[in-house]
Rosetta silent file (secondary structure, phi, psi, omega in degrees, C-alpha in Angstrom):
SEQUENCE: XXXXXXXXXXXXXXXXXXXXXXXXXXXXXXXXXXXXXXXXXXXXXXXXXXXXXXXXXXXXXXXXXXXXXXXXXXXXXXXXXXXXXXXXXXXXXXXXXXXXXXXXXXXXXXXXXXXXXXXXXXXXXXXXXXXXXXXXXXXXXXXXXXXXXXXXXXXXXXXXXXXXXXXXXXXXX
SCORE:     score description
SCORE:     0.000 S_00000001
   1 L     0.000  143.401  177.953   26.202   -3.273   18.101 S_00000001
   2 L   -60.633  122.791 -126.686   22.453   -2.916   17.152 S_00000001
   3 H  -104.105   19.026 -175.091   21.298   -6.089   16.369 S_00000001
   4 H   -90.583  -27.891  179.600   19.592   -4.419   12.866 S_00000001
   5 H   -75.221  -27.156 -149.823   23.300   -4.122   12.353 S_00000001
   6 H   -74.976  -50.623  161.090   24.315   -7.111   13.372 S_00000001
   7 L   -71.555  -13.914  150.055   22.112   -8.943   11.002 S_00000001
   8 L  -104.987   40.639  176.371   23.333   -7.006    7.795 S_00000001
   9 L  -110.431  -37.617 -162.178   26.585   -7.647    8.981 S_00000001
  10 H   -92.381  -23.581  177.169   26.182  -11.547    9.170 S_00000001
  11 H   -61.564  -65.415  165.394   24.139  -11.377    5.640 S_00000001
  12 H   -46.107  -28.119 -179.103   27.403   -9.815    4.185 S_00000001
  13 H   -57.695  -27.681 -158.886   29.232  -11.910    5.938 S_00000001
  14 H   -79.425  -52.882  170.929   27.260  -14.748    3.888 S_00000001
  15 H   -47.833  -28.297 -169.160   27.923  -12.936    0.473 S_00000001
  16 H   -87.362  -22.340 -173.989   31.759  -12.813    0.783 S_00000001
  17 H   -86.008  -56.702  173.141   32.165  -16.335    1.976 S_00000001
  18 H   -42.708  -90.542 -150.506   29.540  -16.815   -1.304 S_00000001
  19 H   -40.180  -34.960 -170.793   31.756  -14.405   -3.678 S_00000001
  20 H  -109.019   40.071  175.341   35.267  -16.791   -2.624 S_00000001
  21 H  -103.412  -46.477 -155.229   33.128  -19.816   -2.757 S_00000001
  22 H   -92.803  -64.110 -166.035   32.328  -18.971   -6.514 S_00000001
  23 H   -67.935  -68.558  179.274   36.175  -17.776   -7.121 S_00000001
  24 H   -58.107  -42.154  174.365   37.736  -21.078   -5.666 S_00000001
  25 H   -46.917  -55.001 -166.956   35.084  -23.322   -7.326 S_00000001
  26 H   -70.833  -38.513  165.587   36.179  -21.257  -10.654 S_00000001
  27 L   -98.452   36.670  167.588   39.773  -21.888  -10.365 S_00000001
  28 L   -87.360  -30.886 -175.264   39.653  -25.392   -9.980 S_00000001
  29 L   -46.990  -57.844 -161.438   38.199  -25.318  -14.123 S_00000001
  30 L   -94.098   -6.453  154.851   41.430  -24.557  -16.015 S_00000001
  31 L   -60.855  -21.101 -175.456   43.712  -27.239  -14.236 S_00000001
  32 L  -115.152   21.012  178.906   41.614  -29.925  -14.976 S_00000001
  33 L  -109.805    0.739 -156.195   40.899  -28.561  -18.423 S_00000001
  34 L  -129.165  -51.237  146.302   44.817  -28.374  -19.119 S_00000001
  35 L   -20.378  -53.793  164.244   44.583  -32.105  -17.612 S_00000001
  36 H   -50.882  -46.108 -172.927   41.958  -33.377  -20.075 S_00000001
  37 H   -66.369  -30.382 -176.288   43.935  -31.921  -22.235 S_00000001
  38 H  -111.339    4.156   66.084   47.515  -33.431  -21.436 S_00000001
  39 L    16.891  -72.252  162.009   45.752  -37.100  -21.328 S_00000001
  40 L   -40.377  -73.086  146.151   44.653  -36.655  -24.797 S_00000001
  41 L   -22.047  -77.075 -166.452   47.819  -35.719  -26.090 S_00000001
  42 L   -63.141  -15.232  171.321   49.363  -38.282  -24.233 S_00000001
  43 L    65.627   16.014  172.418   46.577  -40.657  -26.264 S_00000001
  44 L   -85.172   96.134 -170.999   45.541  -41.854  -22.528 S_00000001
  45 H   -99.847    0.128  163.241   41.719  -41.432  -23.362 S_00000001
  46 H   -83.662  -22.859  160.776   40.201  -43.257  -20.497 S_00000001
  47 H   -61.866  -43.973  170.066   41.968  -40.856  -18.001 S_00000001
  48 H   -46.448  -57.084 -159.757   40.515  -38.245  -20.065 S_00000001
  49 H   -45.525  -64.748 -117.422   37.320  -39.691  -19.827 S_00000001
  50 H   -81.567  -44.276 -157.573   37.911  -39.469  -15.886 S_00000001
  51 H   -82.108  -58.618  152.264   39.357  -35.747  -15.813 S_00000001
  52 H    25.684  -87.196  174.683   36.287  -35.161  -18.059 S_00000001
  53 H   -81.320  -10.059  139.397   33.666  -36.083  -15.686 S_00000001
  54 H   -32.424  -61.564 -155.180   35.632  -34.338  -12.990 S_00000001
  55 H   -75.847  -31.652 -172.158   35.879  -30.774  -14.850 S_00000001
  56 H   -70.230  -82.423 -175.597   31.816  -31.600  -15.602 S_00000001
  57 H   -29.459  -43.413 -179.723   30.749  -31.822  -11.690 S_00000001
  58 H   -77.555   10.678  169.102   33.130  -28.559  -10.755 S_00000001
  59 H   -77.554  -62.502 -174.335   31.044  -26.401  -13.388 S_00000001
  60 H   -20.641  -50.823  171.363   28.280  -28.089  -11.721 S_00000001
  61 H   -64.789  -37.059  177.434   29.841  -26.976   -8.241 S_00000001
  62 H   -65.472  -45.282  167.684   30.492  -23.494   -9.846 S_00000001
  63 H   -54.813  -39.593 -179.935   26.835  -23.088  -10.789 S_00000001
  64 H   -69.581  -46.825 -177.455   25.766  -24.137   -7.198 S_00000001
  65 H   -86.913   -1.351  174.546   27.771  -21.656   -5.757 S_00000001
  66 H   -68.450  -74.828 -168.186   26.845  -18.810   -8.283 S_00000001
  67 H   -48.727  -12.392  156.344   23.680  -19.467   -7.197 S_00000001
  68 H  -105.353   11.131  168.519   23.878  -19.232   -3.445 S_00000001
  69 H   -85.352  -80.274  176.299   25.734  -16.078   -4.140 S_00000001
  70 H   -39.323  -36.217 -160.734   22.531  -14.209   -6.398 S_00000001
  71 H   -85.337  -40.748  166.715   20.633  -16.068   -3.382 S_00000001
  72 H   -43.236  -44.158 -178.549   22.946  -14.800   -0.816 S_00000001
  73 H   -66.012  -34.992  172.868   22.977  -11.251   -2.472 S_00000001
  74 H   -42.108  -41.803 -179.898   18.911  -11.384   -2.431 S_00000001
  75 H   -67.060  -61.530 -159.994   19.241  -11.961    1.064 S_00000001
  76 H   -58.140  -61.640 -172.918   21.597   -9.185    1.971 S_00000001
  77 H   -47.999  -51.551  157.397   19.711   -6.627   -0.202 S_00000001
  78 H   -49.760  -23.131 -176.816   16.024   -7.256    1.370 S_00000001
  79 H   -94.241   -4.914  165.981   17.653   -7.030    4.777 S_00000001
  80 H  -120.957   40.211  104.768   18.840   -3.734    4.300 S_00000001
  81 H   -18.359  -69.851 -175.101   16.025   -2.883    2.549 S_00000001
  82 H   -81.305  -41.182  148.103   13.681   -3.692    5.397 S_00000001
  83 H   -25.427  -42.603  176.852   16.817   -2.044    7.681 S_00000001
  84 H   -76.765  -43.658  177.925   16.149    1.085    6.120 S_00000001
  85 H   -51.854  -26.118 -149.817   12.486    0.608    6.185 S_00000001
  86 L  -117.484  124.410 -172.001   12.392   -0.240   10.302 S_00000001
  87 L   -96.202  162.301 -179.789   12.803    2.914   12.087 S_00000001
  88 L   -74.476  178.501  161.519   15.384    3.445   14.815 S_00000001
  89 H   -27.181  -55.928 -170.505   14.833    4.261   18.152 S_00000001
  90 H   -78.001  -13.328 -171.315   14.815    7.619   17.923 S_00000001
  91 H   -91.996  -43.662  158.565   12.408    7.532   15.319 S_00000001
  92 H   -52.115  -40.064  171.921   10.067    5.548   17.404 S_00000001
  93 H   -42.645  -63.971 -166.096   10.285    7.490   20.341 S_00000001
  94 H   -82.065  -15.823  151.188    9.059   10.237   18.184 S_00000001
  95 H   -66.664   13.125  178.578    6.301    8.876   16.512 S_00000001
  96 H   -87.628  -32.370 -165.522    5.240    7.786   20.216 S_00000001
  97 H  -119.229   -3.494  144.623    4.861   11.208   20.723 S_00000001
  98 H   -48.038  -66.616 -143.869    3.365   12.153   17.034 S_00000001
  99 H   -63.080  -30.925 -164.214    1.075    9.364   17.882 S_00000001
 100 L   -80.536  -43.477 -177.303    0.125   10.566   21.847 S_00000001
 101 H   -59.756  -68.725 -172.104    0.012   14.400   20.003 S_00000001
 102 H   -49.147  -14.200 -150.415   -2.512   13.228   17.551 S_00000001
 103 H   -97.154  -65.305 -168.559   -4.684   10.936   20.092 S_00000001
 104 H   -48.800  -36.878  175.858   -5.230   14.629   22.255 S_00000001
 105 H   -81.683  -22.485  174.851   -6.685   16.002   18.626 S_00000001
 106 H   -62.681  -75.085 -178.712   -8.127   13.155   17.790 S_00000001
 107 H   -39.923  -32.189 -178.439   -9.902   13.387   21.413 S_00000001
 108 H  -110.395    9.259  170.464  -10.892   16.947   20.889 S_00000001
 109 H  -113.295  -18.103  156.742  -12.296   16.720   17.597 S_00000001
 110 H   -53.054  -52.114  149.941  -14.068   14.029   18.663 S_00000001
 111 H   -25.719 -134.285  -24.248  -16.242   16.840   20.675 S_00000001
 112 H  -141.037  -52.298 -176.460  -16.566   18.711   17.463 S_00000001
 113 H   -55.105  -30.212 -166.221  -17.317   15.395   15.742 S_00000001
 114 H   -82.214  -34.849  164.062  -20.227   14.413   18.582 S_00000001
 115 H   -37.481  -72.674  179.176  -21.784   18.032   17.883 S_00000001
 116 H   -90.464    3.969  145.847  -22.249   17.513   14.539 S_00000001
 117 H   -67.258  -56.910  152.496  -23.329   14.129   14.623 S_00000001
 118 H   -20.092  -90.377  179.199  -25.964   15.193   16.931 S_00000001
 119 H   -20.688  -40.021 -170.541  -26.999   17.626   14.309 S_00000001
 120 H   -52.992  -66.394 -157.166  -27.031   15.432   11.555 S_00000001
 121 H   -60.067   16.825  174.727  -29.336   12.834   13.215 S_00000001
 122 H  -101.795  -69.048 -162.916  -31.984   15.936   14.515 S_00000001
 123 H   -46.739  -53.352  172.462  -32.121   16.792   11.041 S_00000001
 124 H   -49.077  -57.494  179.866  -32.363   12.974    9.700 S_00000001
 125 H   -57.735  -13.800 -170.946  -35.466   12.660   12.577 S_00000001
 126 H   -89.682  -35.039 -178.454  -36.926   15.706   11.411 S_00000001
 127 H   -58.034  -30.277 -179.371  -36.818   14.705    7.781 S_00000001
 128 H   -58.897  -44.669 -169.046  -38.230   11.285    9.036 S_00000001
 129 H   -69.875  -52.491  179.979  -40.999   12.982   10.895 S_00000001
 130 H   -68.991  -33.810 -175.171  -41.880   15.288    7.844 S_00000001
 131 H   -40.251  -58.902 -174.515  -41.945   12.012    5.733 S_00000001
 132 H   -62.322  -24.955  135.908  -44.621   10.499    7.946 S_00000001
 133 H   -14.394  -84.897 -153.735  -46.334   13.628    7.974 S_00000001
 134 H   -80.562  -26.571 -163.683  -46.837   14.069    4.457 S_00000001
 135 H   -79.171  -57.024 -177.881  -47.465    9.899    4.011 S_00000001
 136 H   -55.972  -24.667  170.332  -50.297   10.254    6.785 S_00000001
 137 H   -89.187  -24.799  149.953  -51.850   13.278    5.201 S_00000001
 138 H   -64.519   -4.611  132.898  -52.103   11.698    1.874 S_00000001
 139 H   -44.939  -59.068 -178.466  -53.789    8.669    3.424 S_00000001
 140 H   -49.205  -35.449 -150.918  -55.914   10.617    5.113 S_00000001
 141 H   -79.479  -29.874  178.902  -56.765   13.056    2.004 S_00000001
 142 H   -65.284  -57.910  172.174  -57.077    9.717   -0.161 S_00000001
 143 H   -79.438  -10.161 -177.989  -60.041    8.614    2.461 S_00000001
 144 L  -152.834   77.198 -165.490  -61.475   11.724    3.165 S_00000001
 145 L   -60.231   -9.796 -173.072  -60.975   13.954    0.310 S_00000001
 146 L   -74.262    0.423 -167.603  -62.684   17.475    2.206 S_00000001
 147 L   -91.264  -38.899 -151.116  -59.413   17.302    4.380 S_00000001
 148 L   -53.548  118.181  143.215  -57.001   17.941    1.178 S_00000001
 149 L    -0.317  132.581  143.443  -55.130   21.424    1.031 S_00000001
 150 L   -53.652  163.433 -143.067  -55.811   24.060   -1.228 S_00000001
 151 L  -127.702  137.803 -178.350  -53.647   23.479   -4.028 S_00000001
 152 L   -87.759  157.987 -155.671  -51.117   26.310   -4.495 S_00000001
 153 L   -79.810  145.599 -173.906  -51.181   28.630   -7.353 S_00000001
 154 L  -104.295  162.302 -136.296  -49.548   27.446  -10.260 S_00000001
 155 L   -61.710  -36.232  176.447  -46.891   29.765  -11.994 S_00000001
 156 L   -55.610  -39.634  171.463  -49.833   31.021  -14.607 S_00000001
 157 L   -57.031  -61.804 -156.986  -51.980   32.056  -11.666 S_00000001
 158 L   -32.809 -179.501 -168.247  -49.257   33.769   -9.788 S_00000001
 159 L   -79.760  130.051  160.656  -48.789   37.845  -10.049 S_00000001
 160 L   -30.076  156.017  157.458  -46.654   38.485  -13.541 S_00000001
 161 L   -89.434  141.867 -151.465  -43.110   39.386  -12.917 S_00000001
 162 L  -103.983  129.415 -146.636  -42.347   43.481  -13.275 S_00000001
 163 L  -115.261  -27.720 -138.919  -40.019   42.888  -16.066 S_00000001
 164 L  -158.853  129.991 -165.198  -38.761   46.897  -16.346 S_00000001
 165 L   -61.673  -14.378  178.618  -38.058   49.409  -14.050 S_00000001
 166 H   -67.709  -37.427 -171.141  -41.040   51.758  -15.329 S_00000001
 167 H   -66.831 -116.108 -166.445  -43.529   48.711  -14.031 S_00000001
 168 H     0.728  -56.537  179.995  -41.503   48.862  -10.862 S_00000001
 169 H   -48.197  -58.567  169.036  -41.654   52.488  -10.567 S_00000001
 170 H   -17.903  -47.964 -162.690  -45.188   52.244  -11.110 S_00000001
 171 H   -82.042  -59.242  130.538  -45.860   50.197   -7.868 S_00000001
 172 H   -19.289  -28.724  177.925  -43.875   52.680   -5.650 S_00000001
 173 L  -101.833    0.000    0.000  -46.204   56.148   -7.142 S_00000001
């Protein structure tokens, strides 16, 4: 037997021996409550007293074993819980070979991955480069203003934009 079975087997086993645990405990109650009961009657009321504190300890007993029964049931229910959860054999096998499938794509997208990581970081150094670029020619331009660029035409300078197709046309005769 599988031993996943084996182990919700002996967890049930635990409930049913709980369930006639609870069920013997319980019919022990109305004999000694028909006892208390025939004592009184009977005007023997220190015997009562006796059957009394008897009938109080088996509730007592009854309560103990309802309560390894809900604990027992807790038990049983998480273990085939996590039984269902815990894959068989067969299931492992084949995620062994999901997992082996995935590793060769993993492995060939690494390649794909190592490409464009290159890329990135040529691009990051080049961005790097023009930063230092542009920092060093505004030092320089700051200490020796005859080095600074002409200053590019701003939007006012620029040519109008040919707003209409006769201006277009225009350009073209």
């Amino acid at each position: 037997m599988d031993p996943r079975k084996q182990a919700l087997a002996q967890l049930l086993a635990e409930v049913k021996l709980s369930e006639k645990k609870v069920q013997k405990a319980k019919a022990k109650l109305p004999p000694l409550e028909a006892r208390i009961k025939q004592a009184l009657v009977a005007g023997k009321r220190e015997l009562a007293k006796r059957y009394a504190l008897e009938f109080e300890e088996q509730k007592l007993a009854v309560r103990r074993c309802e309560q390894q029964l809900a604990l027992a049931k807790r038990q049983y229910e998480e273990g085939l819980r996590k039984a269902l959860e815990q894959p068989s054999a067969k299931q492992l096998r084949s995620m062994q070979h999901m997992a082996k499938a995935m590793e060769g794509l993993a492995d060939s997208l690494g390649v794909l991955d190592a490409d464009q990581d290159m890329l990135r970081r040529l691009e990051e150094d080049a961005a790097h480069a023009e930063a230092r670029l542009d920092i060093a020619l505004e030092d320089a331009t700051a200490k020796n203003p005859e080095l600074a660029l002409p200053a590019d035409p701003g939007p006012e300078e620029a040519a109008p934009p040919l707003s209409t197709a006769e201006d277009i046309l225009k350009e073209f005769e």
